[in-house]
N, C-alpha and C positions, 0 to 999 in steps of 0.2 A: 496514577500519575501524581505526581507532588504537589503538580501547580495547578487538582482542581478542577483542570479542563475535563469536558464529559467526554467518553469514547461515542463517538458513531452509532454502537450497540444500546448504549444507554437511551437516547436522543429519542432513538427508533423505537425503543422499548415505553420509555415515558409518554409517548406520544400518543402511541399507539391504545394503552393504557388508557388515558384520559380520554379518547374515541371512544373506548370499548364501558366503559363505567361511568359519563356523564352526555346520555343522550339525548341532552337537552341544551346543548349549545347553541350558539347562534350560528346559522350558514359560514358566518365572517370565521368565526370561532374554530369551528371544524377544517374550513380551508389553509387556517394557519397553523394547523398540527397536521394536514397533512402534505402542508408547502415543509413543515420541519423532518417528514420520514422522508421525502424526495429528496431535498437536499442533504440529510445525512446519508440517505443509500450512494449518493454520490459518492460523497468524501467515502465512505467505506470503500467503495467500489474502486476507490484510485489508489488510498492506504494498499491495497490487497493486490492490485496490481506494480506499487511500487516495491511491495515485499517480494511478490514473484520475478521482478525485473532483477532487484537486487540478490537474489536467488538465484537466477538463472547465472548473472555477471559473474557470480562465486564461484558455480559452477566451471564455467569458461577457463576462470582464473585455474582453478585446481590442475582442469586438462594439461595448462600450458608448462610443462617443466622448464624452467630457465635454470643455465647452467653457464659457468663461467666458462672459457675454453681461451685458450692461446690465441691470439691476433697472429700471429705468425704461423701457425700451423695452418690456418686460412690465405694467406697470400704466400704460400713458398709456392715456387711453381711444379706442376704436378712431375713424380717421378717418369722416366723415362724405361 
């Protein structure tokens, strides 16, 4: 990303990291890197479902063939 922001994956991954190689944190300490992998599984979890929503939409889109057609050939009344 240009602007820096971390992905989701990263969050979870640094996190998780500093759990697993400094086990000597504080109660306080450990709670806050595991309040940061719950809340980025979140945002993951919504990123992933907006990708599939917007997925799905495209989807939908593709089925629908729109096609111009005469107004008039819609309201002549039907032949006899």
């Amino acid at each position: 990303m240009a602007s820096g922001r971390r992905t989701p994956l990263t969050s979870i991954r640094s996190s998780a990291d500093i759990l697993r190689y400094y086990p000597d944190l504080t109660p306080e300490e450990r709670r806050h890197f595991l309040d940061v992998v719950i809340a980025e599984d979140e945002r993951l979890a919504r990123v992933v479902t907006d990708i599939l929503e917007a997925s799905e939409y495209k989807e939908r889109e593709r089925r629908w063939q729109v096609r111009a057609e005469p107004l008039e050939a819609r309201l002549a009344p039907p032949a006899a």
